[in-house]
N, C-alpha and C positions, 0 to 999 in steps of 0.2 A: 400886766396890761399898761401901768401907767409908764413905766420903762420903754414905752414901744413910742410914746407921744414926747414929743422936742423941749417941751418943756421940763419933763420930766427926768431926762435920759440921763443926765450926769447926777442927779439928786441922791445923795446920802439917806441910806434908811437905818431909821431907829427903830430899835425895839422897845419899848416901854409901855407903861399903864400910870409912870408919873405921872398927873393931871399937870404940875405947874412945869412937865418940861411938853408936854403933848401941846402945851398951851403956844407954846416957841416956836411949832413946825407950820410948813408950808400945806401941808395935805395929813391929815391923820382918817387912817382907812383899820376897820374892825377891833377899836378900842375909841375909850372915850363917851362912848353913850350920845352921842350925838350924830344928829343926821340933817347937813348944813351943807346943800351943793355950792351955796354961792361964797362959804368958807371951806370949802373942801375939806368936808367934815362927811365921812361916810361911814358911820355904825350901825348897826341891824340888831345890838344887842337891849336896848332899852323899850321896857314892856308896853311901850306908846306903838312901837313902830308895827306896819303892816304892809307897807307899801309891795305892791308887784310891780311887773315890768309893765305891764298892760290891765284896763282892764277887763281882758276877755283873761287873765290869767289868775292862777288860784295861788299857784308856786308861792310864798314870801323871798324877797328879795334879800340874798346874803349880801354882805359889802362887796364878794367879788359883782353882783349883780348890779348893784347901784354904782359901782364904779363903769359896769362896764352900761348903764340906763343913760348914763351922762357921757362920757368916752366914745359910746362903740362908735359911731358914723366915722370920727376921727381918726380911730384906730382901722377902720376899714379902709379907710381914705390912705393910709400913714402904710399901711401893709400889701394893696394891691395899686394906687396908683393913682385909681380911678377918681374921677371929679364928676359921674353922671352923678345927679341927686336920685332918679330912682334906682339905679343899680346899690346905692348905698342902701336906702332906704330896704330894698330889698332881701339885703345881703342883713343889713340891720339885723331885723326879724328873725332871720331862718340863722342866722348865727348866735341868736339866746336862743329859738327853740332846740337846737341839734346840740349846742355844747355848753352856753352858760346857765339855765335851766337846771340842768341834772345839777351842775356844782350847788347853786340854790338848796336843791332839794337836798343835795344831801349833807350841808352846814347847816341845813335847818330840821333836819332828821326825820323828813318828809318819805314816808317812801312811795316809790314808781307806782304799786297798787297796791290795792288794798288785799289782796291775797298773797298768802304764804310763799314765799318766794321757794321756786324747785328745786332749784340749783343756786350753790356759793358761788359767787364769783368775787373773784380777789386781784380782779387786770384793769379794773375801774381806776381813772384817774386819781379820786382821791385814794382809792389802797395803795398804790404807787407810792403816792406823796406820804402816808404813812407811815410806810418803810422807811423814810429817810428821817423818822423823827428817833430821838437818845434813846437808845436801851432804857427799861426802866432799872434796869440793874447795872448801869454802868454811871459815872459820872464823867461829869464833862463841862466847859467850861462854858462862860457866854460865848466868848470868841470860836470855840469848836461849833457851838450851837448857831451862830450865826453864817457857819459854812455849809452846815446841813438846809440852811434856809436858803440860803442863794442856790444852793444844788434844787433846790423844791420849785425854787423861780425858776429855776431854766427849765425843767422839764417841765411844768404847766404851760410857759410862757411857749417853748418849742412845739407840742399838741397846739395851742390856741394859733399861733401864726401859721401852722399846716393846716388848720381845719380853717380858716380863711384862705387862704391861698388854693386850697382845693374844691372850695365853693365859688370862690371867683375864677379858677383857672379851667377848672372841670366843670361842676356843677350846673352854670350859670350859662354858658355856651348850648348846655344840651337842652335847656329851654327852648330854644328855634328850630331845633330837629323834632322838639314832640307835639308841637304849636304848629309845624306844617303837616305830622302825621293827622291831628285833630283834626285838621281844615279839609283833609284827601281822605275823612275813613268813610265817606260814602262811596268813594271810587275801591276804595278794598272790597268793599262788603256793602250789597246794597239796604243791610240794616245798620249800619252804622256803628255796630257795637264790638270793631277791630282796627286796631290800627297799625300800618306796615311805617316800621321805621327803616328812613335811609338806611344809615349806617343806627350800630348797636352805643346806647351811651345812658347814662343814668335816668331815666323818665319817670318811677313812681312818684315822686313828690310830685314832679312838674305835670302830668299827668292832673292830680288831684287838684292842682290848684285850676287851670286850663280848663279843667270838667266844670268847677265852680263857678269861673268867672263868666263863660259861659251859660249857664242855668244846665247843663249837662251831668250833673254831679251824677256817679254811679253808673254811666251807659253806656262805658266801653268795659269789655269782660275781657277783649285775650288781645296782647301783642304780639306779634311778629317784626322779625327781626333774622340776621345773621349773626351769629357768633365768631369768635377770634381763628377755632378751625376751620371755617366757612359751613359749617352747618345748620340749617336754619332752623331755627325756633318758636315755638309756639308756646307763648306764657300765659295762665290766668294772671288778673290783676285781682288783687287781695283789696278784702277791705281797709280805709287807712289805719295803724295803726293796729294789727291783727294778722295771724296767719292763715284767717279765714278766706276762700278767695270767693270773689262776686259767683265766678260758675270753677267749675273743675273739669278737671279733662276726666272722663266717661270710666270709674271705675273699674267697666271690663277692659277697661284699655293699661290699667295700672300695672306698674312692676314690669311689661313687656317689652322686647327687644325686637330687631329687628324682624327674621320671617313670620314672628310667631305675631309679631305687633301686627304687620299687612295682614295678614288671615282676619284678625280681627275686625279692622278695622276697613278694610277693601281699598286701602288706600296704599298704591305703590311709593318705596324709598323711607317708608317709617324706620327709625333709629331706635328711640324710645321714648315712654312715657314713666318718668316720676313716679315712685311707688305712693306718693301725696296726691297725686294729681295736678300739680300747680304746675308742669313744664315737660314739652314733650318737643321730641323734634322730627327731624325732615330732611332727604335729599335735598333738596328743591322748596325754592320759596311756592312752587305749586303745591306741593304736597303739604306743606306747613298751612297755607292755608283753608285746604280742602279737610286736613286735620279741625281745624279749629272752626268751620262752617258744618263739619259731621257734632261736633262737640257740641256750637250752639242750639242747631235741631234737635238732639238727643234731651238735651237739658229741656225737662216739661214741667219745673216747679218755677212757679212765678219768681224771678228776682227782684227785691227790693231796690231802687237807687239808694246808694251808702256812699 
C-alpha cells in the first residue's frame, strides 16, 4: 500500500528488527513495538496496543490496518482518481470492511466466528502469501528471501488495487440503479416489499445500506431483475451477512422446472426455482413478478425487519 503513495514509490525496504538501524528509517511498519502516526511508526505488536479501525469495530488493527487507517483516503484517491470527498469517504469504509478487515483478523489470529469452521479453505489471501514463504527444509539466503517478499508485495498489492478499482469502477455506479429501484418499489408492488431493477448489477450491500438510511431496514424481500441470457429473475434478499433469506420462494415450488414448476405454481413461462428457495425465474418480467407476489401471499409467518 505504501508503494502505491508518491511518496513512497521509489523508497528502499529494509528488513530488520535492529532497533538502532529502524531508528535511521523514514517509515518502520510491523516491527519496532511502536505505534507513532506522526513518526511513521506503525506496530501492532506491543501489549499496550488495541486500536481498531472504528469504533463500532471489535477487529484489532494489524499494521497492514493502521497503515491503511492513516493511507487509505490517499490510496483511494492515488488508485481511482477520484477527488469527491464522499465517494472517498465511502469507498474508505467498505474498502477495510470487504478486504483489510479479514487481513486484521487474520495477523491477529482472530477468527471469522466463533464456530468450527466446515470447510478448509486454503485460496485466502494470506494462504497465498504463505506459499511464497522458504521451505522450512531448504536454505536460502537474505537476498533470495527478500525476492520471495517482493513476489508477496505484488500479489497483495495486485488483489488490493483490483478490489479498489472494482468498487469504484463497478460497485459504486450500481448504487444509483438500486436507489431508483428503492424510490419506484411502490410502483412494483403496491406493498412495497420488491423491487424491479433496470438493468441486473451488484445491489445487496447497496440495498442494505439504502433500507437503513432510510428507516426501511428489512422490507424489501425479493428482487427482480433480468439476467445476462435475458431471463428474468426473481431473488430473495437474504439476511446481511447470512444465507438465511428475509422470505423464500414457496417450498413446493423448490427443485422444479419448467412444465412441472407452471402446474404448481399457475403461473405461465416459469423456468425454475432453486432447490434453496433463494432464486427462481421467468419468461417475462410478468411472470417473474406474479412469481414473487404468489411467494409473498403464500409466506404467512410474520417477517421480522433484519
Amino acid at each position: 500500500m505504501l508503494r502505491l503513495l508518491p511518496e513512497f514509490r521509489d523508497a528502499s525496504i529494509i528488513r530488520t528488527r535492529d532497533p538502532a538501524l529502524l531508528a535511521t528509517l523514514d517509515c518502520v511498519v510491523d516491527v519496532g513495538a511502536e505505534y507513532d502516526p506522526e513518526r511513521l511508526r506503525f506496530d501492532h505488536h506491543q501489549r499496550s496496543f488495541s486500536d481498531t479501525f472504528s469504533t463500532s469495530k471489535k477487529t484489532r488493527l494489524s499494521s497492514a490496518g493502521l497503515v491503511y487507517k492513516h493511507f487509505g483516503r490517499e490510496l483511494i484517491r492515488q488508485i481511482t482518481g477520484t477527488s469527491d470527498e464522499n465517494v472517498l469517504e465511502l469507498l474508505y469504509t467498505r474498502v477495510y470492511d470487504g478486504f483489510i478487515e479479514a487481513i486484521d483478523g487474520n495477523d491477529n489470529g482472530i477468527d471469522a466466528t466463533n464456530e468450527r469452521p466446515r470447510y478448509v479453505d486454503n485460496t485466502t489471501l494470506p494462504m497465498r502469501i504463505s506459499r511464497l514463504n522458504t521451505p522450512w527444509n531448504v536454505d536460502e539466503s537474505e537476498q533470495e528471501q527478500l525476492v520471495r517478499f517482493e513476489q508477496a508485495m505484488e500479489m497483495a498489492g495486485t488483489e488490493f488495487v483490483a478490489y479498489v478499482r472494482g468498487l469504484y469502477g463497478q460497485w459504486l455506479p450500481a448504487r444509483a440503479v438500486v436507489l431508483e429501484a428503492f424510490h419506484k418499489r411502490f410502483e412494483t408492488h403496491a406493498s412495497g416489499r420488491m423491487i424491479y431493477l433496470e438493468r441486473w448489477c451488484p445491489w445487496k450491500t447497496h440495498l442494505y445500506d439504502i433500507e437503513s438510511e432510510n428507516s426501511a431496514l428489512g422490507e424489501i424481500y425479493f428482487v427482480l431483475y433480468r439476467d445476462h441470457s435475458g431471463m428474468w429473475r426473481v431473488q430473495a434478499v437474504n439476511k446481511p451477512d447470512s444465507f438465511e433469506n428475509r422470505i423464500s420462494l414457496p417450498i413446493e415450488w423448490r427443485g422444479l422446472q419448467d412444465a412441472a414448476l407452471e402446474k404448481v405454481t399457475g403461473i405461465r413461462g416459469c423456468t425454475f426455482v432453486h432447490a434453496s428457495g433463494f432464486i427462481g425465474g421467468n419468461e417475462t418480467y410478468e411472470g417473474a413478478l406474479a412469481m414473487a407476489c404468489l411467494a409473498l401471499s403464500m409466506n404467512t409467518a410474520p417477517v421480522m425487519p433484519t
